[in-house]
C-alpha positions in Angstrom: 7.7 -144.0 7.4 9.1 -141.6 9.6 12.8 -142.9 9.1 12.5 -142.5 5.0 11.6 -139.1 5.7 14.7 -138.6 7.7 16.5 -140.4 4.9 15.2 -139.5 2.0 17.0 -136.3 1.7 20.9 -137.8 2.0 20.3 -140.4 -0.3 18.9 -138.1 -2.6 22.5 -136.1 -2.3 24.2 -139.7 -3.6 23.0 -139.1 -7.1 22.9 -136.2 -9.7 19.6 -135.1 -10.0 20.8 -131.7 -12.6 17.6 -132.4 -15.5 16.0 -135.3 -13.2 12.7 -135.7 -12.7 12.2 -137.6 -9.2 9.1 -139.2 -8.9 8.6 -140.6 -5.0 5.4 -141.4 -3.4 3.9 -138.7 -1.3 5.9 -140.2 1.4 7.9 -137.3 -0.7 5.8 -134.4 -0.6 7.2 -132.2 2.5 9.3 -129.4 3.0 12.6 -131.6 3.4 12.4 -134.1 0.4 10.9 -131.5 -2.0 14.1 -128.6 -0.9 16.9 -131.7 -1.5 15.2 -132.4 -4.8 15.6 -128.5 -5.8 19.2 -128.4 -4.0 20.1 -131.1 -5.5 19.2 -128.7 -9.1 16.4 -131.9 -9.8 12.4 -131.5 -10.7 9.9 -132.9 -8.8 6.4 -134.6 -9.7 4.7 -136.3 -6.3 1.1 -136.9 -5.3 -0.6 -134.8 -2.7 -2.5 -137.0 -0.3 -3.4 -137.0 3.3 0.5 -136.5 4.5 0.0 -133.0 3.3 -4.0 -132.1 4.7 -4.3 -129.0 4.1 -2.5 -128.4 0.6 -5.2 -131.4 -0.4 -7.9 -129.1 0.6 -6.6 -126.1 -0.7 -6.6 -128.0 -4.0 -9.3 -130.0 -3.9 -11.6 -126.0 -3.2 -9.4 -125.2 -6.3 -10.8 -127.6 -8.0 -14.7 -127.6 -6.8 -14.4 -123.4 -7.2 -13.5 -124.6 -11.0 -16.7 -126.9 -11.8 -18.9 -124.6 -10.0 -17.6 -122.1 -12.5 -18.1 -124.2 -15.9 -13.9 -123.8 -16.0 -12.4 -127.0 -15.3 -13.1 -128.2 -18.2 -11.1 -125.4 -20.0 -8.4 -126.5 -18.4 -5.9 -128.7 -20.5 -6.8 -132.4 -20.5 -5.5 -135.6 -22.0 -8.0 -138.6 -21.7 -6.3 -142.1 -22.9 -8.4 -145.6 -23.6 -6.7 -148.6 -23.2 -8.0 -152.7 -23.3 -5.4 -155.0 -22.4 -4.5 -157.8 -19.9 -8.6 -158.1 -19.5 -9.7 -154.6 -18.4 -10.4 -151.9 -19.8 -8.5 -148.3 -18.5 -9.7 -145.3 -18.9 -7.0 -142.4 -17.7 -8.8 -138.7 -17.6 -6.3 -135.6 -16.7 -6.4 -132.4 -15.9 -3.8 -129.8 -15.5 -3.9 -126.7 -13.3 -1.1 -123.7 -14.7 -2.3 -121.1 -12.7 -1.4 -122.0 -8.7 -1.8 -118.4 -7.7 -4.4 -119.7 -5.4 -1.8 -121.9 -3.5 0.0 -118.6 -2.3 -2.9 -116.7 -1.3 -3.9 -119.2 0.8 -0.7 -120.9 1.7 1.7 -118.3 1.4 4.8 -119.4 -0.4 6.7 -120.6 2.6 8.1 -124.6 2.8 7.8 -126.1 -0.7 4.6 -124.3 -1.6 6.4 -121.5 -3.3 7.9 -124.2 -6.1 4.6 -125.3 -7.3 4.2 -124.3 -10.8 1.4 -127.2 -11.9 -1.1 -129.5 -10.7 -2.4 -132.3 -12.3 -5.3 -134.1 -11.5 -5.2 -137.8 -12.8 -8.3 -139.7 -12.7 -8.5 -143.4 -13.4 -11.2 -145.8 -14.2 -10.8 -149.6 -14.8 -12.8 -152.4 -16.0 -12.4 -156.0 -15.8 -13.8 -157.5 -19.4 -14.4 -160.7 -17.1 -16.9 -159.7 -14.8 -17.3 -156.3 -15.2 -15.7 -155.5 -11.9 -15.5 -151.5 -11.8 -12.9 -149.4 -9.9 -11.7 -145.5 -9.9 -9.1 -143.7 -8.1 -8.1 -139.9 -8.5 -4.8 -138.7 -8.3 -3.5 -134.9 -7.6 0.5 -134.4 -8.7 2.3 -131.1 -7.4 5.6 -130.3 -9.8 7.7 -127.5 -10.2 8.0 -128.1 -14.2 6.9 -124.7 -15.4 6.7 -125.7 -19.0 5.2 -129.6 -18.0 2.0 -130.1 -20.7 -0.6 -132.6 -19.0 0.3 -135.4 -21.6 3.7 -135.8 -20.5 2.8 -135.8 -17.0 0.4 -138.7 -17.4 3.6 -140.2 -18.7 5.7 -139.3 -15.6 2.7 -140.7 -13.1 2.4 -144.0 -15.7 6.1 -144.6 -15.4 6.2 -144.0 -11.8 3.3 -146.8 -11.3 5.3 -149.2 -13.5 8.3 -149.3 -10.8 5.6 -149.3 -7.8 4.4 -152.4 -9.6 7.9 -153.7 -9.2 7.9 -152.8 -6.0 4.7 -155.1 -5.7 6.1 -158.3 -7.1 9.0 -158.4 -4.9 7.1 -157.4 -2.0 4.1 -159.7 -2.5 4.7 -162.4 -5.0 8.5 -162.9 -3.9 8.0 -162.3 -0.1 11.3 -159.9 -0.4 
């Protein structure tokens, strides 16, 4: 891990990211990656997870301050259904314009001062077999000013179809 993040940044400079939207894992979401992306004139749209502990936090108070307030669910929100390949997946998002409260708490130094959005991806999933339940929750940083939540659950589904990629080789092919 600690050698991609070393990396990361060069082989970023071997392509041209002008209009690109780079979706990385949050492997991706520090102050080096996130300033080659925007060098580089590219967009950004990466999960926050524990690499990044207290911008998670930050967020996830953000968010709690919002239920506790009966506003997150003003917030604009996609929710998708979908039954194929024997489950059932149920996609519910949220998307967070104002990050004011990333600034005040943060200030805007490192990469915090690009963040224009945050979505907040939660995903549930059936198996029609058994029943089998599972749910995960996703939070996505970008610096799209304009991003609307639908076309972000787009970005994140397309990102998980090359992870699944990933998956095969890794797993089924023993690359």
């Amino acid at each position: 891990k600690e050698n991609e993040i070393c990396c990361l940044p060069e082989y970023l400079k071997l392509f041209e990211l002008k209009e690109t939207i780079v979706t990385i894992d949050a492997i991706g979401c520090n102050k080096t990656v996130i300033n080659a992306i925007l060098e580089g004139g590219g967009s950004y749209v990466i999960p926050v997870k524990e690499n990044q502990k207290r911008l998670q936090q930050v967020i996830e108070e953000e968010i709690e301050r919002l239920k506790k307030e009966g506003k997150y669910g003003e917030l604009d929100g996609t929710e998708q259904i979908s039954k194929n390949h024997g489950r059932i997946e149920s996609i519910k998002a949220r998307l967070v314009k104002d990050t004011s409260f990333l600034y005040k708490k943060l200030g805007t130094e490192s990469f915090y001062g690009s963040i224009a959005r945050i979505g907040i991806i939660e995903k549930t999933t059936i198996r029609t077999g058994d029943g089998e339940k599972s749910s995960s929750r996703q939070i996505v940083i970008t610096n799209l000013e304009t991003l609307e939540i639908e076309n972000l659950v787009k970005i994140r589904q397309g990102h998980w179809n090359i992870e699944m990629q990933h998956w095969l080789l890794d797993v089924q092919l023993k690359e």
